[in-house]
N, C-alpha and C positions, 0 to 999 in steps of 0.2 A: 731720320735726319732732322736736325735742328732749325727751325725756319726761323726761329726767332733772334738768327745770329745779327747783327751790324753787316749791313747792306753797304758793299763796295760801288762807286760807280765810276765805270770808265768809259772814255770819252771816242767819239766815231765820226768818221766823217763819209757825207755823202756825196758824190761828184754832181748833183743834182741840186745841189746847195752847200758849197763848199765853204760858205760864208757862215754856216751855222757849225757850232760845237754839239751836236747830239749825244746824249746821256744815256744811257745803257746798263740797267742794274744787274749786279752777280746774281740775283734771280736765277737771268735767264740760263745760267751755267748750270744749274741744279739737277736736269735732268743730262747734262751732257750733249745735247742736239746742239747750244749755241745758236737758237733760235728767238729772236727777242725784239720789241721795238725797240725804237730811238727816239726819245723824246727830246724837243731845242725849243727855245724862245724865241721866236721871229715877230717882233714888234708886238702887236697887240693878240698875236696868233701862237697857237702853240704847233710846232710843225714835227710830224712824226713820220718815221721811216722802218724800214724793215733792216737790221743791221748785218743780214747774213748777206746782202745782196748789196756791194757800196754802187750801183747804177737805180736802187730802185726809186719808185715815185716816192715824191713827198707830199703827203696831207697836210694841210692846218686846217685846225680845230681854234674857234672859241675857247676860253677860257672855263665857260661855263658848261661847252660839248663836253669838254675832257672831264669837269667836276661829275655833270653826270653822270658816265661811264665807270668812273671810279666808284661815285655809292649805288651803281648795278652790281659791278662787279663785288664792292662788297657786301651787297647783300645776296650775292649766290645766283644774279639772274643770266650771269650770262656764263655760266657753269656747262651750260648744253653745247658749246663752243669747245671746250677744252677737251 
């Protein structure tokens, strides 16, 4: 499969924050489970959800939480996860 296609993203809403627009990459489609977070900008916070479940909780992260996570993930450390 081609991962290096142009990334679709479509929009989710969570009854836990309905005020926020959460973002959803075709990613998560890839395997077919439709399992995936949802990431939304909530002021100075970045607020993420689970998009299978529209009742579930909402995390915010810093700015800087989220940056870290992302060069874990891309450097392979949180590979034991998946």
């Amino acid at each position: 499969m081609d991962h290096s296609r142009l990334v679709e993203v479509s929009e989710y809403v969570n009854r836990n924050a309905p005020h926020l627009a959460f973002e959803k990459s075709s990613f998560s489609d890839l395997d077919y489970s439709k399992d995936c977070v949802g990431f939304a900008v909530d002021g100075d916070r970045i607020a993420v959800t689970h998009t299978k479940d529209t009742e579930a909780p909402v995390l915010r992260y810093t700015r800087s939480e989220i940056a870290a996570m992302v060069r874990a993930a891309k450097a392979g450390q949180l590979d034991k996860f998946c």
